[in-house]
N, C-alpha and C positions, 0 to 999 in steps of 0.2 A: 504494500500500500504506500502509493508517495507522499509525502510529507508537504502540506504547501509552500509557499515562500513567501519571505517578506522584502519589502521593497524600503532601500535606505539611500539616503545620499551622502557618501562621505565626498567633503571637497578637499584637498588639496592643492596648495599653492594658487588658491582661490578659483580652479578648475573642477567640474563637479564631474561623478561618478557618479551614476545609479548604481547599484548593486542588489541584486536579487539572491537570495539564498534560503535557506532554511534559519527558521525561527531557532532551533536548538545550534547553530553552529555558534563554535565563542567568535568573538570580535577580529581574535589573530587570523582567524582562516581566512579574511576579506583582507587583510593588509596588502599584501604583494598582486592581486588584482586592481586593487584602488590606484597601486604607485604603478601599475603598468598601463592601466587604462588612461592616465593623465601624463602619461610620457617621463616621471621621474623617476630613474633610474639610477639615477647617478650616485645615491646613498643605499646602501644596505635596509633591509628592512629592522634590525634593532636600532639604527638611528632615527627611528618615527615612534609615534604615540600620539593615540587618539584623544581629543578632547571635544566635550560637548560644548552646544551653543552657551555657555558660560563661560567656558573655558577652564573648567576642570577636569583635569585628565579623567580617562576611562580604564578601569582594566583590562588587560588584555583577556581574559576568560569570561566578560562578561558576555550571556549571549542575548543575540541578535534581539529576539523577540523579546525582553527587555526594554529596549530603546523603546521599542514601538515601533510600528509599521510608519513609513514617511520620514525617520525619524532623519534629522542631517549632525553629521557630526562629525569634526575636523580632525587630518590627520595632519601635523607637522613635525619638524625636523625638533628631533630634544633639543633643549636648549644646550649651546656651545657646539653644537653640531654646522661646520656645513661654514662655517665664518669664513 
């Protein structure tokens, strides 16, 4: 039986991503989609982390379906990263 999917936007260097996946996947499995889909590449995916529309980080195991469906939320370079 398949599992539905939720629909999230994470943006990136203020380039958005839709991303569709499964409500139970954690937040890490959508990382290296988000940064391929918006062309950077350039950093490893342990120099990124997600933060929500406040700008508090998110953990990386939180899952999806959490957010919420629609839900947008940013991924950027850690800080000291990328100078």
């Amino acid at each position: 039986m398949p599992s539905h999917q939720i629909n999230i936007v994470v943006v990136v260097n203020g380039q958005e991503a839709p991303i569709s996946a499964s409500p139970e996947a954690p937040l890490h499995s959508i990382l290296e989609k988000a940064l391929h889909e918006t062309g950077n590449i350039g950093q490893g995916p342990d120099n990124w982390e997600f933060r929500d529309a406040d700008g508090n980080p998110l953990d990386l195991g939180t899952k999806l379906g959490a957010l919420g469906a629609g839900a947008r939320i940013f991924l950027n370079l850690k800080a000291g990263i990328g100078g």
